[in-house]
VEXDREN-2710 file (C-alpha; in Angstrom, 1 decimal):
% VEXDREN-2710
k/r/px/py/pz
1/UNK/0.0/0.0/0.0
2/UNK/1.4/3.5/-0.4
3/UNK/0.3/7.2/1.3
4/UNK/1.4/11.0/0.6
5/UNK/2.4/13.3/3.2
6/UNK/4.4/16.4/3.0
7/UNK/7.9/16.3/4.9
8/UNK/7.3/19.4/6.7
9/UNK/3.5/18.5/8.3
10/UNK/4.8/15.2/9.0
11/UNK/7.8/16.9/10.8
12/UNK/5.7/18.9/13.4
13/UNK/3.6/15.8/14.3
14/UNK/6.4/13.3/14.6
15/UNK/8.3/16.2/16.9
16/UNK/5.3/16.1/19.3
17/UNK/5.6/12.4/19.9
18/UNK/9.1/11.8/19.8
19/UNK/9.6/12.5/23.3
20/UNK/7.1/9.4/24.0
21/UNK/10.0/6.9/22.6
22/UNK/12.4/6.0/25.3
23/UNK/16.2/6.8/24.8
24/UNK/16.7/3.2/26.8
25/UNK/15.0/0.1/27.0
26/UNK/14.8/-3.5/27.5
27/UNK/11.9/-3.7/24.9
28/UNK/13.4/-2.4/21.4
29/UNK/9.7/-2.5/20.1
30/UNK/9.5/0.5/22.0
31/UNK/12.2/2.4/20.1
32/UNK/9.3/2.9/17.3
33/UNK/6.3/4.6/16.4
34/UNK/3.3/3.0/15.7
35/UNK/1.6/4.0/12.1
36/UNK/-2.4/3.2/11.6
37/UNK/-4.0/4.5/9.0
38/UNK/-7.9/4.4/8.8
39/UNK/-9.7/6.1/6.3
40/UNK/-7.5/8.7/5.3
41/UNK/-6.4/9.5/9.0
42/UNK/-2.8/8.6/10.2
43/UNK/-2.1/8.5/13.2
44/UNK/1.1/8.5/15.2
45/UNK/1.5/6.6/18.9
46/UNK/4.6/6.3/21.1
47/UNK/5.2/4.6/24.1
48/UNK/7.4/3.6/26.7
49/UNK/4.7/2.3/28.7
50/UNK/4.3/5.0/31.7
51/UNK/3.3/7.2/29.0
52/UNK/1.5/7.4/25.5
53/UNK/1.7/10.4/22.8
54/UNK/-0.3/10.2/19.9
55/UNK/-0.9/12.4/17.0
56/UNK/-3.0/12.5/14.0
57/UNK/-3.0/14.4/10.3
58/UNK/-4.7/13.5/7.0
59/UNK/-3.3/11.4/4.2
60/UNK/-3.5/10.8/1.2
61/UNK/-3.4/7.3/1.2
62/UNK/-4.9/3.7/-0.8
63/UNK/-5.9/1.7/1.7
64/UNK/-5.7/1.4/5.3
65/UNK/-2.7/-0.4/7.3
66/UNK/-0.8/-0.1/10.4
67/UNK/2.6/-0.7/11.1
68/UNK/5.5/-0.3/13.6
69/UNK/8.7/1.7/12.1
70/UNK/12.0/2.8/13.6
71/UNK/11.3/6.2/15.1
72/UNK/14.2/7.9/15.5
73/UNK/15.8/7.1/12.2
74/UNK/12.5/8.0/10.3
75/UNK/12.3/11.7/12.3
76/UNK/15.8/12.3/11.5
77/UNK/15.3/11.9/7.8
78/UNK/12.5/14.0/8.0
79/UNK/13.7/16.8/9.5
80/UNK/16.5/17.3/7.5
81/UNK/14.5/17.3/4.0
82/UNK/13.5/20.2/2.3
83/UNK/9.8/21.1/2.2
84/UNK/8.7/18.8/-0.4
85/UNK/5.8/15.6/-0.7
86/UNK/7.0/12.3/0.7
87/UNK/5.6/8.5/-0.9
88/UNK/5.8/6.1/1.5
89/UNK/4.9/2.5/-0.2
90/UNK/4.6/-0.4/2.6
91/UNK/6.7/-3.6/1.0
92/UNK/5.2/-7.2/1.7
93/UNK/9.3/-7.7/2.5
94/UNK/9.5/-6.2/5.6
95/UNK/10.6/-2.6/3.8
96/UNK/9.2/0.9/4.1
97/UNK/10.8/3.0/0.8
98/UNK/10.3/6.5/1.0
99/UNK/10.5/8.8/-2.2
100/UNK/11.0/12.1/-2.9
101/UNK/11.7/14.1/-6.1
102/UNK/15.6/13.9/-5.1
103/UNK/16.1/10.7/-3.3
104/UNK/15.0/7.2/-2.0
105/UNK/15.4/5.8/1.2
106/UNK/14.8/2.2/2.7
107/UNK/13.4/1.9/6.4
108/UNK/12.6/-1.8/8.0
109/UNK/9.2/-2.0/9.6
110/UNK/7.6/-4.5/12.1
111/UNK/3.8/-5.9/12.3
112/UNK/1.9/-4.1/14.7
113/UNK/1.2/-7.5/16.8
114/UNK/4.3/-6.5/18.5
115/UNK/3.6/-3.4/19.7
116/UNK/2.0/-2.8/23.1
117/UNK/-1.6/-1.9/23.6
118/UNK/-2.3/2.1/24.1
119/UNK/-4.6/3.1/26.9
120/UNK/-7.5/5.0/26.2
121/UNK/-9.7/7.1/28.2
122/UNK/-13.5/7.0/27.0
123/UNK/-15.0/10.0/26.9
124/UNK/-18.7/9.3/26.0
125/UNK/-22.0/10.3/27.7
126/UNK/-22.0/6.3/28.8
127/UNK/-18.4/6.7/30.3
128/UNK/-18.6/6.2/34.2
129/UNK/-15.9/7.3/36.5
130/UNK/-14.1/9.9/34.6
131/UNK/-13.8/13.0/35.3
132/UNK/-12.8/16.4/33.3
133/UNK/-11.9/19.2/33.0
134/UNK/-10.5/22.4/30.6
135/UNK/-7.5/25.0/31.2
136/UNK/-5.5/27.0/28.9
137/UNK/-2.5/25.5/28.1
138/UNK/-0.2/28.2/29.5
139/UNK/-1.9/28.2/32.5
140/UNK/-1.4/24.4/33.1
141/UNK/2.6/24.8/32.1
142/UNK/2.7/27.6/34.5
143/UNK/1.5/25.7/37.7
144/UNK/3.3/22.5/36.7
145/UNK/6.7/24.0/36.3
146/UNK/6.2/26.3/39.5
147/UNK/5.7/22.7/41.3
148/UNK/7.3/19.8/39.9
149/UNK/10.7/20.8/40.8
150/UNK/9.6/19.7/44.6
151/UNK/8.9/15.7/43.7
152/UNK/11.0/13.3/45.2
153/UNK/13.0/11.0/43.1
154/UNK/13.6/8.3/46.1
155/UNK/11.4/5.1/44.4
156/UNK/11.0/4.1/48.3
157/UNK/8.1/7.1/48.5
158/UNK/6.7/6.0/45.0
159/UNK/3.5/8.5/46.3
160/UNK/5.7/11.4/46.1
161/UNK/7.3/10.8/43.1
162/UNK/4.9/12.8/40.9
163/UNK/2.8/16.4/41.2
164/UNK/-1.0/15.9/43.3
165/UNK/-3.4/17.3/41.3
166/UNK/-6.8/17.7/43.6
167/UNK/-10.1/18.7/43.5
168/UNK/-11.9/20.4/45.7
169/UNK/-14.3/23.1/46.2
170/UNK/-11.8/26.1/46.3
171/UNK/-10.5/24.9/42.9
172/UNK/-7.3/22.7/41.4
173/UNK/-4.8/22.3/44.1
174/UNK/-0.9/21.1/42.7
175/UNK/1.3/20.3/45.4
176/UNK/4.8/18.1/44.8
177/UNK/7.1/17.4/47.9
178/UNK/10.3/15.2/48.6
179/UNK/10.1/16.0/52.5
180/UNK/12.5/18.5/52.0
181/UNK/10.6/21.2/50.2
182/UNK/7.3/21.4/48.7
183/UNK/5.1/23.6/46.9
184/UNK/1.2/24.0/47.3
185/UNK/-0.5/26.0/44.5
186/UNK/-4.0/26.8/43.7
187/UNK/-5.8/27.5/41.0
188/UNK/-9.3/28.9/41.7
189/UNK/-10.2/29.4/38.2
190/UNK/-11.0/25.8/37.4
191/UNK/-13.9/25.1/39.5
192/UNK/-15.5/21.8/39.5
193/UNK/-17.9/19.4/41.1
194/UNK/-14.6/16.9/41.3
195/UNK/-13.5/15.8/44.9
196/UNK/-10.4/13.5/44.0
197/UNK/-7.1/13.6/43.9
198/UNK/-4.8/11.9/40.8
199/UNK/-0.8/12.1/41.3
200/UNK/0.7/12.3/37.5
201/UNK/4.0/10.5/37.3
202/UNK/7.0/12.7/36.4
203/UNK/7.9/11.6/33.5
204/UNK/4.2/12.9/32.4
205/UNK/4.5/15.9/34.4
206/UNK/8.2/16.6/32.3
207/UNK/7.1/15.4/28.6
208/UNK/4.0/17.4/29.0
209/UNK/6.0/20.7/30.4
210/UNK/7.6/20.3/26.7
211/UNK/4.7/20.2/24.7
212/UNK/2.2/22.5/26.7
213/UNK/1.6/26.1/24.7
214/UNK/-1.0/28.5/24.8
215/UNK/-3.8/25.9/23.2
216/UNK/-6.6/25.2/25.6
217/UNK/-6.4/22.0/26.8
218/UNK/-8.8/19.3/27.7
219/UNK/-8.4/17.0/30.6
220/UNK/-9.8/13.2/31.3
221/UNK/-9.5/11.6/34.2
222/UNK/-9.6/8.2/35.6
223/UNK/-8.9/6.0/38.5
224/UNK/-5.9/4.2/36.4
225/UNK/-5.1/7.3/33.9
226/UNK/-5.0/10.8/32.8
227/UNK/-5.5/12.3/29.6
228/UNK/-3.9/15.8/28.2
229/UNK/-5.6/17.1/24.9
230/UNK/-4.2/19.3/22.7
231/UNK/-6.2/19.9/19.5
232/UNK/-4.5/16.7/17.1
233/UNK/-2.0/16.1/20.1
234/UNK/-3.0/13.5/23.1
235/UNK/-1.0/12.6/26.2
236/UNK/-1.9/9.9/28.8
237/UNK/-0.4/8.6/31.4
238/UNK/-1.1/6.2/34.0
239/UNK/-1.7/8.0/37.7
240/UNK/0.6/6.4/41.2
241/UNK/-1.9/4.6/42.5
242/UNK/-0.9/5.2/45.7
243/UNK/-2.6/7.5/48.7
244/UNK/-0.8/11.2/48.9
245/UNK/0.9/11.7/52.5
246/UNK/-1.5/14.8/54.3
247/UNK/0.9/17.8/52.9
248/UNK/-1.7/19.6/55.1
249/UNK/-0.8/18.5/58.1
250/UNK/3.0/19.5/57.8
251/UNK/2.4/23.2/57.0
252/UNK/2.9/25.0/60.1
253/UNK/-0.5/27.3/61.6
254/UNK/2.3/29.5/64.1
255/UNK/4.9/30.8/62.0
256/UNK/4.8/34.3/63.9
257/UNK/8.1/35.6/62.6
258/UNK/7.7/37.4/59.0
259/UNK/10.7/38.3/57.5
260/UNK/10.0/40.3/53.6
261/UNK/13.0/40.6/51.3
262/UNK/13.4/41.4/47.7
263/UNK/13.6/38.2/45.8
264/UNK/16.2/38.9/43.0
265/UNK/18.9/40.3/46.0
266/UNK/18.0/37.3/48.3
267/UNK/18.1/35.0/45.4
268/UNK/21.9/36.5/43.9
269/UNK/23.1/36.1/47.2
270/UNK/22.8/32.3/47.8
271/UNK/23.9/31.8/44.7
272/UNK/27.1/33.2/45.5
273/UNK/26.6/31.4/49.1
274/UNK/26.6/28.2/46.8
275/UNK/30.1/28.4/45.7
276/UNK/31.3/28.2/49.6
277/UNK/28.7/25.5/50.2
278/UNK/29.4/22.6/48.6
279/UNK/29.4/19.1/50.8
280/UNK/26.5/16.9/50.7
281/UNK/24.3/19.5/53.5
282/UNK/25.1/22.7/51.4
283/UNK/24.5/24.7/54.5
284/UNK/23.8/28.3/54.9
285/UNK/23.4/30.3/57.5
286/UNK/20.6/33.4/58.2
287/UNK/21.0/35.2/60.7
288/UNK/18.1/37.4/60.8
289/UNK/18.1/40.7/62.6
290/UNK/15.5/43.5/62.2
291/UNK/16.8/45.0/58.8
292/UNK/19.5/43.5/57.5
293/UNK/20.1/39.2/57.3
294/UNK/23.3/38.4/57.3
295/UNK/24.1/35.0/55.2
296/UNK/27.4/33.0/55.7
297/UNK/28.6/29.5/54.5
298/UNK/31.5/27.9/54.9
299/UNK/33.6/24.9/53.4
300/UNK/36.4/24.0/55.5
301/UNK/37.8/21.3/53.7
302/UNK/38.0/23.7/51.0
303/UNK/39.4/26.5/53.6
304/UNK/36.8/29.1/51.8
305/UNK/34.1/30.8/53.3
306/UNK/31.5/33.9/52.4
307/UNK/28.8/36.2/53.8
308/UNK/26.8/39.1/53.0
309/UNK/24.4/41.3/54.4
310/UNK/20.9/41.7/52.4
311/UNK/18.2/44.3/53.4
312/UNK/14.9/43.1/54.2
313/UNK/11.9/44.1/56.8
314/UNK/11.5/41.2/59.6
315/UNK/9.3/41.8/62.5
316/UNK/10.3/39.1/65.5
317/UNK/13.1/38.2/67.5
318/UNK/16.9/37.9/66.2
319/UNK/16.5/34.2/64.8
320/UNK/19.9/31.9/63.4
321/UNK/18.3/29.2/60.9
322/UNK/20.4/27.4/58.2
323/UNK/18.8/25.6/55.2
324/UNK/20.0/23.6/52.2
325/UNK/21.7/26.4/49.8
326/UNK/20.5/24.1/46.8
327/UNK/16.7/23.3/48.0
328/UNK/16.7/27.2/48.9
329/UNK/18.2/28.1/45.4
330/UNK/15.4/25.9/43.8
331/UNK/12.3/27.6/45.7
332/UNK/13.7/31.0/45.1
333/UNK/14.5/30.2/41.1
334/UNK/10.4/29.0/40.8
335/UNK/9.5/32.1/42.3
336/UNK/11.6/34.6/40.7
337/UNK/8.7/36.5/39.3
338/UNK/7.7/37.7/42.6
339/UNK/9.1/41.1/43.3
340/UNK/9.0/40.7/47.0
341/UNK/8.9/37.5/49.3
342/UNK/8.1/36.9/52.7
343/UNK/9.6/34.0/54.7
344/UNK/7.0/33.2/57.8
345/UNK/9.0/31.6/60.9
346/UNK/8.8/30.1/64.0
347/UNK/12.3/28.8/64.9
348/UNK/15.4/27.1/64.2
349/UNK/14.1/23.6/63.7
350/UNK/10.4/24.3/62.3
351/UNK/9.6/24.5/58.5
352/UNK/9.4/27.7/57.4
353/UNK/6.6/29.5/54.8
354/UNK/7.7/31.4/51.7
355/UNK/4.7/33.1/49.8
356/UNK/4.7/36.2/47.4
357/UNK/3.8/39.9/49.1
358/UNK/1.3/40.2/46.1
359/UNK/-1.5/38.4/46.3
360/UNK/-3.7/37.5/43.2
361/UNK/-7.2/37.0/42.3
362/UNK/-7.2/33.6/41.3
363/UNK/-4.1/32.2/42.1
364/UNK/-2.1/31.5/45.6
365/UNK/1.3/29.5/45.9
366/UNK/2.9/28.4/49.0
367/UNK/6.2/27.1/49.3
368/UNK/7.6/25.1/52.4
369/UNK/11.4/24.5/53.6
370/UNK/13.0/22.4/56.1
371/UNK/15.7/23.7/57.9
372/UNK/19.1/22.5/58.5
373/UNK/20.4/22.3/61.8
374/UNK/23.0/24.4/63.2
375/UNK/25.9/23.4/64.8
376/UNK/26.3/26.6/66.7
END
């Protein structure tokens, strides 16, 4: 059988999906795209069985067939042709020739027996148990990549090792933690009748990061997956099935102690307290006074050490706390947008608060910090 499809068209779709295919793998079936055509419609799947992309365009095409082919050797030759119509004629020997006006090129290709089966969500009136939902696609990359950073990547807390999404009556709630740091954002603008909570694996939460833009996108939900729709473009992924430890209950009610401080100054600072804090803690020291904190770390195996005053407006008494210059560096790096921060405190050994000075309409964050201890 043979199809048309123009290098260029083809190249956007197969770029979509591409992330789908696994760089390493036990299963080499899953080092290729799966091709079904059906009526005119191709379309594209990838898989490395956490997560599924799939894409579809129209073709010009004789019959319908589907078949596995090598995906990163066929999305390397596209990309680097010209803008120019492709034939692609299926061989009963196991061969894929493509033809252009300037060249031919030979690609092996595998029944589609072997390739896995692809989830799918159905979205019917009939479908029970699924939920949805839609959000602008800039909006979703937003809150993801403002709290994905804080997931764990320790396989014994398999709960944490991917972003909460929940439901509940004030809105979409995305919170990520690794017991070190986490971040609790919500979205009041997606208001639903949902009371659940899914946790998307991170591999989903990073491929779909990539391929977010400002499309509005449609979500599914189930108990076993979640789907991400983009127009022609479809992610899903299975969720953790595993229960999501009470981030409530670790966020402190009695952080008296406020201290505000200009995030860009704060944040330049402990990036030049990182180059004298450099063994596994990467400890820093604040010590907070009523207009000035004065940060220090030191490496003495390295015989270096630095500090530096930064301005700020703290209301509570004179308070030494260290912290992790690299989990510090990441909170402050996810809310570099804020012009102003304010750090809520209790004491030296008690998770402290950050949260912008402005608050919005529609949208609060809340990061949390453990502290290091002090050895002074």
């Amino acid at each position: 059988m043979e199809f048309k499809l123009n290098s260029k068209e083809l190249e956007k779709h197969l770029s979509k999906v591409i992330t789908g295919v696994p760089t390493k793998t036990p299963m080499t079936i899953l080092e290729n795209f799966l091709f079904e055509i059906t009526d005119g419609l191709l379309t594209i799947y990838a898989t490395d069985l956490e997560i599924s992309l799939q894409t579809s365009l129209n073709v010009v095409s004789d019959s319908n067939t589907k078949i596995v082919v090598p995906a990163h050797l066929l999305f390397n030759v596209v990309k680097t042709l010209k803008d120019t119509t492709i034939q692609f004629k299926v061989q009963d020997n196991g061969k894929l020739l493509l033809t252009t006006n300037t060249g031919k090129y030979t690609l092996s290709y595998l029944e589609a027996t072997e390739f896995p089966d692809i989830p799918s969500i159905k979205t019917d009136e009939n479908s029970k148990d699924i939920n949805e939902f839609t959000i602008q696609g800039s909006e979703l990359k937003e809150s993801i990549d403002k709290t994905s950073f804080a997931m764990s990547r320790e396989e014994m807390r398999p709960a944490m090792m991917g972003t909460l999404f929940e439901f509940d009556f004030d809105g979409l709630r995305f919170v990520a933690t690794d017991g070190h740091k986490l971040v609790n954002l919500l979205n009041k603008k997606i208001t639903t009748k949902i009371n659940q909570q899914y946790i998307v694996p991170e591999r989903a939460i990073s491929v779909l990061s990539k391929i977010l833009d400002e499309r509005e996108v449609k979500v599914y939900l189930s108990k076993t997956h979640v789907s991400f729709r983009l127009s022609e473009l479809e992610l899903i992924t299975r969720v953790i099935g595993q229960k999501y430890p009470d981030y409530a209950s670790v966020i402190p009610v009695e952080n008296e102690f406020a201290l505000k401080v200009n995030t860009k100054e704060l944040s330049d600072a402990i990036k030049r307290m990182m180059l004298f804090s450099v063994s596994s803690i990467r400890k820093v020291k604040f010590s907070i006074k009523k207009d000035f904190i004065n940060i220090s770390a030191e490496e003495a195996s390295l015989g270096a050490a630095g500090e530096e005053n930064v301005p700020c407006e703290y209301t509570g008494d004179d308070l030494d706390i260290g912290f992790n210059s690299a989990f510090l560096n990441d909170i402050l790096n996810h809310i570099s947008s804020e012009n102003e921060i304010v750090f809520k405190l209790h004491s030296p050994t008690k998770a402290v608060i950050v949260v912008p000075v402005e608050k919005k309409e529609n949208y609060e964050v809340t990061m949390l910090l453990m502290p290091v201890r002090l050895n002074n």
